[in-house]
N, C-alpha and C positions, 0 to 999 in steps of 0.2 A: 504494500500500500504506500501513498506518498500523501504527504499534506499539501493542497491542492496550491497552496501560493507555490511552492516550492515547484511542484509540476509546471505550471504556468510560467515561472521564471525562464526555467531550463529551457521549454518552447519557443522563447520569445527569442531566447540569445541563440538558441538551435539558426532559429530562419532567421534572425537579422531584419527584424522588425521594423526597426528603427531608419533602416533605409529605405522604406519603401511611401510613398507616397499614395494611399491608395483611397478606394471609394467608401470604406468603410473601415469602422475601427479593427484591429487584426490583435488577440490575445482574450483573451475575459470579458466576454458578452454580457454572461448573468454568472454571478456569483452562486456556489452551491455547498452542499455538506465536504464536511472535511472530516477524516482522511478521505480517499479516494481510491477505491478497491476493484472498482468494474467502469469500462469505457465502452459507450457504442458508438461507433463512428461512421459516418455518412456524407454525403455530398452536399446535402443542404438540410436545414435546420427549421425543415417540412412538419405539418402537422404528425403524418404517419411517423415521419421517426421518434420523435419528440415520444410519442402511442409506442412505439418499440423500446426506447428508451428505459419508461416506465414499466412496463410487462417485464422485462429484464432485468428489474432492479438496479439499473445504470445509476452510477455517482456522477457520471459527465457524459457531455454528448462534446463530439470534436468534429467540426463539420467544412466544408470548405466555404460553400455560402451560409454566412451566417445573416445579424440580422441590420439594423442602421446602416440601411445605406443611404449615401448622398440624396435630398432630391426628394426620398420619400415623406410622405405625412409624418408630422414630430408626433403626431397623437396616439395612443394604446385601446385603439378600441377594435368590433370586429375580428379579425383572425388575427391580428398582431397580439388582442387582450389573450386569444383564447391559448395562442402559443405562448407568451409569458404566463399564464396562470398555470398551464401543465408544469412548467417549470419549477415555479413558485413554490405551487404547490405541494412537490415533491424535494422540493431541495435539490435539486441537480442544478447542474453548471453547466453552463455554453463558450465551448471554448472555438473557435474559428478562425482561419486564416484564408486567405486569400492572395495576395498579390504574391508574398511570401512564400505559400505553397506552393507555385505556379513557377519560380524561381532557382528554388534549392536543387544544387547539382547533385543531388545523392535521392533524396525524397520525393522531387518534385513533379507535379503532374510532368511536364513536359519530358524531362527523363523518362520517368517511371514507362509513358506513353512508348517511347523510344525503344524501349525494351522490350515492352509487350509487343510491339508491333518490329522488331529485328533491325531498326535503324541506327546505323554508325553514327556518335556524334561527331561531329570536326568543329564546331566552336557557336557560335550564337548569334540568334538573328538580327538583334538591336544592343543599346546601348543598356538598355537597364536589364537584359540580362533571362526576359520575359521568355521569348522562343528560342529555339533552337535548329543548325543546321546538320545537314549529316549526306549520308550518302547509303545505298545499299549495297551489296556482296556482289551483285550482280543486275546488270539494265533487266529494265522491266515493262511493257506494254503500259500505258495507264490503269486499261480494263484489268489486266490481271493483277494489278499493285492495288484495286479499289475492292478486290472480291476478293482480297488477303487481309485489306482492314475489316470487312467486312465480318470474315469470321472471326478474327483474332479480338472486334471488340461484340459483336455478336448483333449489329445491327449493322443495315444496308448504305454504307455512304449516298451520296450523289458525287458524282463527278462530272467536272467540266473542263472539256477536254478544249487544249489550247493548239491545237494541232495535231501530226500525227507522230511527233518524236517521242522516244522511250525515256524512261523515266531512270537517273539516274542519282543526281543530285537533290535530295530534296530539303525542303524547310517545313517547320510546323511550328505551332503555338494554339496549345489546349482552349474551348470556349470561345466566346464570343472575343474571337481576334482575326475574322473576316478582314479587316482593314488594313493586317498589316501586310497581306499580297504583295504591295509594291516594294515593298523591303525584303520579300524572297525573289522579286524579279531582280531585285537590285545585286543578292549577294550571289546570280547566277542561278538558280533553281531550276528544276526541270517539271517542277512538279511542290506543289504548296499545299498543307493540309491544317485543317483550324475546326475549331466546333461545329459553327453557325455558318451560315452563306445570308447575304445581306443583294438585293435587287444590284447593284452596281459592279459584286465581287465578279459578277458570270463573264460584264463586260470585259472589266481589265484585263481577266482572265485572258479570254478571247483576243484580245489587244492587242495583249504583251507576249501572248506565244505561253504562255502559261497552266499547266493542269491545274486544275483546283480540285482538293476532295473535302467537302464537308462532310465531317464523320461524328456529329452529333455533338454539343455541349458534355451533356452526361453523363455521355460515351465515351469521350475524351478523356473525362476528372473522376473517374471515380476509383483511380489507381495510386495516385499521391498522397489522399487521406487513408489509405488502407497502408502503406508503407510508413506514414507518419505514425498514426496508433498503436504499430505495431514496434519501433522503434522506443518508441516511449513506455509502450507495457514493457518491454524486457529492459527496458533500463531500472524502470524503479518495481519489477517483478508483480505488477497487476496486470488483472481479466481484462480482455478487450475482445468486440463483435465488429466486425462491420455488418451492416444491414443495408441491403441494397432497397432502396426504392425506386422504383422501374419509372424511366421518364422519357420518353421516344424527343424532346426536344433535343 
């Protein structure tokens, strides 16, 4: 078991918090019982988990989407009351990352991605450190590189096909990061893969000579909180679940 400041702590300095500038606070959402003996961990910080959480006797939930982000309503009422009140009400804690998960060279969606999916890293899409570039073992058709994500994250990309060249070089970045396409055209790609696809992405695509695979937000992320939780139960020797709640976005 761990005394949950303590867990927290370790986390924050684990991902390097303090560097990231993001849309929501990243660390200790909602404060919970202490010590901290059972972790469920999940993608987002969803009414169903929050229900799983509790049925489980969970001390903390560690989620990737958590909750305050930029923009939304400051108010607690409707589903926001009802997800703080499960909380609440049970004394569990919410603990969440985001920009930070998405980031870390060991833990991070976009590694972890890389791995599930057999991609070589060679170094990183942007500045802050978000995506990542790589390359495969061997060329590969778009179609056949798209019905290889396909099963290896167990839902049907879309791809758009920017031409008829094989796919050697590619870039990614986990979730809604549609936008940064033009910075895998830039660091040469053959081929670019991201959560979401956004009305504009098909063009550039198209444009720039570029494949695009949208391989789902959820599809994407839900491999960095499962290597975090787990990291963290064998550090300080507690229980941890992940629970998958199924989201086709």
């Amino acid at each position: 078991m761990a005394e949950l400041k303590e867990l927290v702590a370790y986390c924050d300095e684990l991902l390097a918090v303090d560097r990231f500038q993001d849309y929501c606070p990243n660390g200790l959402q909602v404060a919970g019982r202490s010590p901290v003996r059972r972790i469920v961990a999940g993608v987002t910080a969803c009414q169903a988990l929050l229900d799983a959480a509790v049925m489980r006797e969970a001390d903390l939930v560690m989620v990737h989407h958590g909750w305050f982000w930029k923009g939304e309503p400051a108010v607690v009422t409707g589903l926001r009351h009802r997800r703080l009140r499960t909380l609440l009400r049970h004394d569990i804690g919410l603990l969440a990352y985001h920009l930070p998960l998405d980031a870390h060279r060991e833990m991070g969606n976009n590694v972890q991605l890389a791995g599930r999916l057999g991609f070589e890293v060679t170094g990183m899409l942007n500045a802050e450190g978000i995506g990542l570039v790589g390359r495969l073992a061997e060329p590969l058709p778009a179609a056949e590189l798209a019905r290889h994500v396909g099963k290896r994250l167990g839902r049907e990309p879309l791809l758009v096909a920017g031409g008829d060249h094989p796919v050697r070089r590619v870039a990614w970045c986990t979730g809604a990061a549609q936008g940064h396409i033009e910075q895998a055209v830039a660091k040469g790609a053959d081929l670019y893969l991201s959560g979401e696809i956004s009305e504009q992405t098909v063009h550039v695509a198209r444009e720039a000579g570029i494949h695009y695979l949208a391989a789902g937000h959820h599809a994407t992320e839900r491999y960095g909180i499962q290597a975090l939780a787990r990291h963290v139960a064998g550090w300080f020797g507690i229980e941890w679940e992940y629970v998958e709640i199924d989201n086709p976005a």
